[in-house]
C-alpha positions in Angstrom: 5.7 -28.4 7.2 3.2 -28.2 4.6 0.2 -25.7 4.6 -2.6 -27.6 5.6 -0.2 -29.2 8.8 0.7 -25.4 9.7 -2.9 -24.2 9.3 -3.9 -27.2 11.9 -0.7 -26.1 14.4 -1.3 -22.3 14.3 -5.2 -23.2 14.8 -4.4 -25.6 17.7 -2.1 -22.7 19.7 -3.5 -20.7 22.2 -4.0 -17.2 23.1 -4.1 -16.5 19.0 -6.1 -13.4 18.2 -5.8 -14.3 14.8 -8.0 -17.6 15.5 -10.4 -16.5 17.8 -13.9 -16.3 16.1 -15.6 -13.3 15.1 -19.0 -12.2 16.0 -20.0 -10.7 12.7 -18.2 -9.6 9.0 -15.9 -7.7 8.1 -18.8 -5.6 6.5 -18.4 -3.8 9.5 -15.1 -2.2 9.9 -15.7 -2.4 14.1 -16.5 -6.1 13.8 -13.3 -7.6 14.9 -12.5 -10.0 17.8 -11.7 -8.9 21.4 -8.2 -7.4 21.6 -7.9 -7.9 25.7 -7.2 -11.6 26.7 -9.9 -10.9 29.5 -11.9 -8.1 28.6 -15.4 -7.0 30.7 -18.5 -7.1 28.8 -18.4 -3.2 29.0 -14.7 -2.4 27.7 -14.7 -5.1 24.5 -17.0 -3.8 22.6 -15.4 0.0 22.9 -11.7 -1.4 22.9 -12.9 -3.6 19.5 -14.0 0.2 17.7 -11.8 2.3 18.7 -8.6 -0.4 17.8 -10.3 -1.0 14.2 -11.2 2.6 13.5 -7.6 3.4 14.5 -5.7 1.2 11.9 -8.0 2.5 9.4 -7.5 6.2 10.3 -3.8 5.7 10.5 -3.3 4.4 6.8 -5.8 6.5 5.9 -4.4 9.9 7.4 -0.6 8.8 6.0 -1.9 8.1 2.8 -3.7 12.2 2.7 -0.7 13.3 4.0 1.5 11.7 1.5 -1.4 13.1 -1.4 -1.3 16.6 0.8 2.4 16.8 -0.6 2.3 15.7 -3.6 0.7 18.6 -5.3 3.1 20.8 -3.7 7.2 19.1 -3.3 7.8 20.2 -6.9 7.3 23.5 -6.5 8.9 23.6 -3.3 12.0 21.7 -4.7 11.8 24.1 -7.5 12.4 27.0 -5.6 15.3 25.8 -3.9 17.2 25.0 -7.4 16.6 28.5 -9.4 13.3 27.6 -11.2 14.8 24.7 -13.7 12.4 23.0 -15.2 15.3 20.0 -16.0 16.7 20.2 -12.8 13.4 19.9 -10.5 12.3 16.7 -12.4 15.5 15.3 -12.0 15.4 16.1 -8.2 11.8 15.2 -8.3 13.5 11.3 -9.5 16.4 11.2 -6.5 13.7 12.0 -4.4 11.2 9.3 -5.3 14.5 7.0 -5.6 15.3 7.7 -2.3 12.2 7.4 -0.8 11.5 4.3 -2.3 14.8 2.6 -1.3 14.3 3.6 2.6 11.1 1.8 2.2 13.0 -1.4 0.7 15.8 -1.3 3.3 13.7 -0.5 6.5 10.4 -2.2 6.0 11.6 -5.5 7.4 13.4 -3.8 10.4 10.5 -2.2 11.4 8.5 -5.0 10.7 10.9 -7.3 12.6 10.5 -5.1 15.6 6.7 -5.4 15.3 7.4 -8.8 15.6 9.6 -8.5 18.6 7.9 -5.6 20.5 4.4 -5.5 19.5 2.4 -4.1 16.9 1.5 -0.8 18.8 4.5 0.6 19.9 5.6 0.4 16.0 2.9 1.9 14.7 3.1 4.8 17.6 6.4 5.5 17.1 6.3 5.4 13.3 2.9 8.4 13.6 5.3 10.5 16.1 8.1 10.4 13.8 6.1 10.9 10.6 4.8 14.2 12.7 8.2 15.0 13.2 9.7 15.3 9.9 6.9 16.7 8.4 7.9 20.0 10.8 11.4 19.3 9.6 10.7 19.1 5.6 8.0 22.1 6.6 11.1 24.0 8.3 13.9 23.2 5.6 15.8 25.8 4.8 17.3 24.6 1.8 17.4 21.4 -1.0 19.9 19.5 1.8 16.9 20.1 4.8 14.7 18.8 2.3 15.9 15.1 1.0 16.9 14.5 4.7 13.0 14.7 5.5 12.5 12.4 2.7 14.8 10.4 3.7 13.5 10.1 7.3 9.7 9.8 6.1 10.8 7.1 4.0 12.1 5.0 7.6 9.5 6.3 9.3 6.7 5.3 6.9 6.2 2.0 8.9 2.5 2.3 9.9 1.0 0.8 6.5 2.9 -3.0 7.2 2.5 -2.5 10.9 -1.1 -2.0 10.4 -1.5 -4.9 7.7 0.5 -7.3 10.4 -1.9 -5.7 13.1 -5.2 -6.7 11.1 -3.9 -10.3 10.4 -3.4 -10.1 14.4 -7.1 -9.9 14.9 -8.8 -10.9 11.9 -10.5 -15.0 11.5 -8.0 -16.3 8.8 -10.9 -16.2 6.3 -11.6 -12.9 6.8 -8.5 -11.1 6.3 -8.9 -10.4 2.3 -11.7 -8.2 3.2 -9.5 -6.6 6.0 -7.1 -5.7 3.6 -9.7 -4.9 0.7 -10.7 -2.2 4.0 -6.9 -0.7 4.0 -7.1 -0.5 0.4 -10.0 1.5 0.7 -8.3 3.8 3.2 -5.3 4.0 0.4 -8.1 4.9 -1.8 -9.6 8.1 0.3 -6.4 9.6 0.7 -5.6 9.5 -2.9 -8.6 11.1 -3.4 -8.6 13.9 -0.7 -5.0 14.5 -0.4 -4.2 15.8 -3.7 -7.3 18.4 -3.9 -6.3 19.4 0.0 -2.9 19.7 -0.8 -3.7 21.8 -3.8 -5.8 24.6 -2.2 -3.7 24.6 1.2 -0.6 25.2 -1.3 -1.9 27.9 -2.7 -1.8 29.9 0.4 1.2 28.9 1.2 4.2 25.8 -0.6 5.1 24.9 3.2 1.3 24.8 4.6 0.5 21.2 3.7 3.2 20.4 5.6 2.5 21.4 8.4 -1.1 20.3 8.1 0.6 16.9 7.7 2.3 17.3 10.9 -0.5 18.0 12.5 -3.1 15.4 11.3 0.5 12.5 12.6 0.9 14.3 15.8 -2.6 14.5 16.3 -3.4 10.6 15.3 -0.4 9.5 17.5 -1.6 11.2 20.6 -4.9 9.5 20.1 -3.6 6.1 19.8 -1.5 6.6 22.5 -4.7 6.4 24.6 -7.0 4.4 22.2 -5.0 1.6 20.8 -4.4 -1.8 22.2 -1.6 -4.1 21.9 -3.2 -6.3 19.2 0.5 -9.1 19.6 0.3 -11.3 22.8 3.7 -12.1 24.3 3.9 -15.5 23.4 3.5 -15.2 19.7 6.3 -13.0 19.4 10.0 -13.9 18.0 13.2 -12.1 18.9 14.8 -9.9 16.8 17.3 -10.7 14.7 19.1 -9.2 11.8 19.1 -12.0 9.8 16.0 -12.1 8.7 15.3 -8.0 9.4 17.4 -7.2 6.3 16.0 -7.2 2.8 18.0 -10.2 2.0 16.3 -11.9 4.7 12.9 -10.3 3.4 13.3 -12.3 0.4 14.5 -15.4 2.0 11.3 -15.7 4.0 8.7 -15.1 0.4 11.2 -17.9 -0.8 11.0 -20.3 1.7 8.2 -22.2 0.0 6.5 -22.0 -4.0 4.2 -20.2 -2.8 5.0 -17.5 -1.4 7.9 -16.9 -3.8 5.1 -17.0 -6.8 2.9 -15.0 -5.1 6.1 -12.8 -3.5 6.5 -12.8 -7.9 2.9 -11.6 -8.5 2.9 -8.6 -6.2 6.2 -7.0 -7.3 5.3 -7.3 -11.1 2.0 -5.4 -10.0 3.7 -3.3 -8.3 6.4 -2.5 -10.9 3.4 -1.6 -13.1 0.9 0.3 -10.6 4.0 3.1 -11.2 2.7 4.0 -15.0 0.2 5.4 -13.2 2.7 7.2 -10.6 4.9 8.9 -13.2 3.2 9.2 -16.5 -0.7 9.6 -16.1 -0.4 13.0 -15.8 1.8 13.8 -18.9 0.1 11.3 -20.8 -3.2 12.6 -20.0 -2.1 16.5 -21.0 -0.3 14.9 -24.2 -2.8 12.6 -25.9 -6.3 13.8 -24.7 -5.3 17.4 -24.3 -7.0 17.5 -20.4 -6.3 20.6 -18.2 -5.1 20.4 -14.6 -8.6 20.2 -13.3 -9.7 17.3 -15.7 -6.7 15.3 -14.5 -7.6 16.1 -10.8 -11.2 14.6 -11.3 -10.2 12.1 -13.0 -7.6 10.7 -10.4 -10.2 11.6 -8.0 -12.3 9.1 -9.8 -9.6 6.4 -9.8 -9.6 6.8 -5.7 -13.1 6.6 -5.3 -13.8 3.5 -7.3 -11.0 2.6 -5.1 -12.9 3.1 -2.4 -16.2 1.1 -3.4 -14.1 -1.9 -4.9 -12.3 -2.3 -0.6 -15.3 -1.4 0.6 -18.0 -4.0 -1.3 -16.0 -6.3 -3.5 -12.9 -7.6 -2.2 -15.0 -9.4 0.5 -17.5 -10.3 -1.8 -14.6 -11.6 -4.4 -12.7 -13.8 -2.1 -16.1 -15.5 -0.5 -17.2 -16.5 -4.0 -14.1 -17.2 -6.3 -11.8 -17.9 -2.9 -8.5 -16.1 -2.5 -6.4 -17.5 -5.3 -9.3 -16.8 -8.0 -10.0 -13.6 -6.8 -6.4 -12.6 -7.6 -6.4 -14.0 -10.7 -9.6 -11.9 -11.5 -8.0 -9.1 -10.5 -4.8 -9.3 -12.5 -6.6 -9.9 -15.7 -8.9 -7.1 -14.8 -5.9 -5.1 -14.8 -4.4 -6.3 -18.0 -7.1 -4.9 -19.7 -7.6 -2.1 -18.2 -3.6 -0.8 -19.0 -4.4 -2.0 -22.2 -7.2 0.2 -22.2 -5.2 2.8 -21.4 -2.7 2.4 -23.8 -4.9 2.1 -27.0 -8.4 4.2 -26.0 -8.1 7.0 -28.9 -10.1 9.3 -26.7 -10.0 10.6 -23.3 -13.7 9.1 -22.7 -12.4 6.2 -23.5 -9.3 6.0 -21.1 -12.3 6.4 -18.3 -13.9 4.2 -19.1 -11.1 1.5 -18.2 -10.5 2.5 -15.1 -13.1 0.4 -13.6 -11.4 -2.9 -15.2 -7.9 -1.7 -14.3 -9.2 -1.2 -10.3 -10.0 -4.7 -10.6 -6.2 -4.9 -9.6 -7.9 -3.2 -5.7 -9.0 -7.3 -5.4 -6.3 -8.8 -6.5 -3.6 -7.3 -4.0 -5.8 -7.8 -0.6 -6.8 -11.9 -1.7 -2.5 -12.0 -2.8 -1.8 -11.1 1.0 -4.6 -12.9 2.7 -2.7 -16.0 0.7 0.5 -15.3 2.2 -0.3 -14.3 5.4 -2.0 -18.1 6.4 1.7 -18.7 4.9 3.3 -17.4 8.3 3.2 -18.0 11.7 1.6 -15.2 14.0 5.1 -14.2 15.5 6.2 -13.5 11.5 3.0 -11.4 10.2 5.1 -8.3 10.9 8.3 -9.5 8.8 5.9 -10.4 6.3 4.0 -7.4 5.9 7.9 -5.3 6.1 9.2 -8.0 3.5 6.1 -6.9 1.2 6.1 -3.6 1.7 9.9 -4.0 0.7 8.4 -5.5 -2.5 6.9 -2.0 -3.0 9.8 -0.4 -2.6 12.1 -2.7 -5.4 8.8 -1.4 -7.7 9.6 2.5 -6.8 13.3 1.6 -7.3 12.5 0.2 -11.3 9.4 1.7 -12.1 9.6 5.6 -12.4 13.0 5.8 -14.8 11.3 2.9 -16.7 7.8 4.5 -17.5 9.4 8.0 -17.7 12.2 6.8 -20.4 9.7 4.9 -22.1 7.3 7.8 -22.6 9.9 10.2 -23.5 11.5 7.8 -26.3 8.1 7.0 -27.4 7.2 10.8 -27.9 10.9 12.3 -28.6 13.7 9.5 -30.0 10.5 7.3 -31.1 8.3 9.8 -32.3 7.8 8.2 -35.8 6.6 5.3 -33.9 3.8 6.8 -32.7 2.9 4.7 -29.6 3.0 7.2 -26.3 0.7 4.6 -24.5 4.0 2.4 -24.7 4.0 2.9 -21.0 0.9 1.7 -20.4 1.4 -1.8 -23.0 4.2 -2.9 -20.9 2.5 -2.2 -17.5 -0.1 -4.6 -19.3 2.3 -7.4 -20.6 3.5 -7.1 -16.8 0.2 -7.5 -15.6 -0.1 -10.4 -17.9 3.1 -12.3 -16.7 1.6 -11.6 -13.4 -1.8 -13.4 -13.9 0.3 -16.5 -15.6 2.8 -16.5 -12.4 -0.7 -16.6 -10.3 -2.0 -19.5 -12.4 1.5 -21.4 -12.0 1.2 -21.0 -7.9 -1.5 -23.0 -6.5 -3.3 -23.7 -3.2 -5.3 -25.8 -2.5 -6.8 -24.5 1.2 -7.4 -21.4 -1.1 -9.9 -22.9 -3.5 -11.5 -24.4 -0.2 -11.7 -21.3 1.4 -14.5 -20.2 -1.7 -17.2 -22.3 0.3 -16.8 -22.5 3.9 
């Protein structure tokens, strides 16, 4: 079936939040169609907040506890293998590895089971069991107690898909770019706060942001429990199947069609570069420019909050006036230059003043899934959001032994060379290949979409 015959069936179905017209933009992060098929004039308007402020809340308190740790793992994990300084960075790897491959292997289950069983008892569960293993990795009495927390937070880690699938639930079609530009923002905050609460909380105690991350889960599940609607009626769901639940599957359904495999292509080469900034800023930043722990801090800070106002004012902005597909393809180029900037700016001043180009990318990856999500059916926005979330996960897989080797041979085995933004010139020449994939996969509905 092509795109514009599906777009024509799904808006011809009934009972489809997805469809159902909204009273207002996306401005407003409350202004979101009625959840309940038959809701009174006095409980839509409450149900409609309190469902919208939950999603947001819930990537936004995983993404601060995720920062919360950060600060504080190393140390921990350095404490539990004698103080080595070689040994806790190569831990600090298996660990990222690991995390990064429960993501790519579990994504499309739990996505699949969105799919199957709605989008709230996913998310619930996911919040509960994030709470959970927080208290275990808080608890663990040794490096083993440690990586199985991980290990579980990487399964567990479902809320982020299972809130993008929610969104495209009960967002207009048209709208969902700036619903997603609205989760990016909530990435944003938590990059921002999580870090610099992590930091202070650790210095109390290595264990305490961990259990402040329990806390802030256990806390959020228990008031979704009571708060959030089911956003997935029962006749737009799809039984579950294994099939399409594995990541093979995943990558079966972004290769069904041109498309989605181009745009499926676009993400993960994003993706794959977004980790320079993971696994090198920080040693780049102390090697080239000389910056002390504090100067990183506010600068990464800085990152987040332009984050913030690019998911906040732009994204919507973006895909209204350029349309989805252009709006990616700004933001990819924005993001070329801005690793580029990275990579060459001969003073730290400099390398700030990129940032704002390479945060162009913050458009880019909300219009990239509002593409694909008018790509699949409403009983499939959970296995897509799992099979892209799984795309996220390849990128952890590649991109922290490539930017870390690359740095160290550029500043040890390639030292004459000179070049230790080599990192960031190949997270640009991906960025590049990305914004030529994005010019090589069209749509048509897309361009369309610019002037409603």
């Amino acid at each position: 079936m092509s795109e514009p015959e599906q777009d024509e069936a799904e808006q011809s179905r009934p009972h489809q939040a997805a469809d159902v017209p909204a009273t207002g933009g996306v401005d407003d992060p409350m202004d979101y169609p009625a959840l309940d098929p038959a809701p009174t004039p006095m409980q839509a308007p409450a149900r409609q907040r309190a469902a919208a402020a939950f999603i947001y809340l819930t990537v936004g308190l995983d993404m601060l506890a995720l920062g919360m740790i950060a600060p504080v793992l190393p140390h921990l994990i350095e404490g539990f293998v004698g103080g080595s300084t070689a040994r806790t960075a190569e831990m600090i790897g298996i660990f990222g590895t690991v995390f990064a491959a429960m993501q790519f292997f579990f994504s499309p289950v739990l996505g699949s089971l969105s799919d199957r069983f709605g989008r709230r008892p996913i998310v619930l569960l996911s919040n509960f069991g994030l709470g959970f293993d927080y208290i275990l990795m808080a608890l663990a009495p040794s490096l083993r107690f440690l990586l199985i927390g991980r290990i579980l937070a990487g399964i567990t880690a479902s809320s982020v898909p299972t809130a993008q699938a929610y969104m495209s639930d009960v967002t207009p079609r048209e709208k969902r770019a700036a619903a997603f530009g609205m989760l990016q923002a909530a990435f944003g905050f938590g990059f921002i706060v999580g870090p610099a609460l992590g930091g202070w909380l650790g210095s109390i105690s290595p264990r305490l942001p961990f259990w402040a991350s329990a806390g802030l889960s256990l806390l959020n599940a228990i008031y979704g429990f009571f708060v959030l609607p089911e956003s997935l009626s029962k006749e737009n769901r799809s039984p579950f199947s294994w099939k399409r639940a594995n990541p093979v599957g995943s990558v079966r359904m972004l290769s069904r069609s041109s498309t989605m495999l181009g745009l499926a292509g676009v993400l993960l080469l994003g993706y794959i570069a977004q980790n320079s900034l993971l696994n090198v800023y920080v040693v780049y930043a102390d090697y080239r420019y000389h910056w002390s722990v504090h100067t990183v801090g506010l600068s990464l800070a800085a990152l987040g909050a332009v984050t913030i106002l690019y998911g906040f004012f732009l994204v919507r902005r973006a895909s209204k006036w350029f349309g989805d597909r252009n709006a990616t393809l700004l933001g990819l180029s924005g993001g070329a230059i801005g690793y580029l900037a990275f990579a060459s700016a001969p003073t730290g001043l400099l390398f700030v003043a990129g940032m704002p180009l390479l945060n162009l990318t913050s458009i880019a990856w909300p219009a990239t899934q509002s593409i694909m999500s008018r790509s699949a059916s409403p009983s499939e926005q959970g296995q897509l959001q799992g099979a892209i979330n799984s795309l996220r996960g390849i990128a952890g897989m590649l991109g922290p032994g490539l930017f870390t080797w690359l740095f160290a041979k550029a500043v040890g085995d390639w030292s004459g060379l000179h070049l230790p933004g080599l990192p960031y010139y190949v997270a640009a020449g991906l960025m590049v290949c990305s914004v030529l994939l994005g010019l090589a996969t069209g749509s048509k509905d897309d361009r369309a979409a610019a002037h409603p």
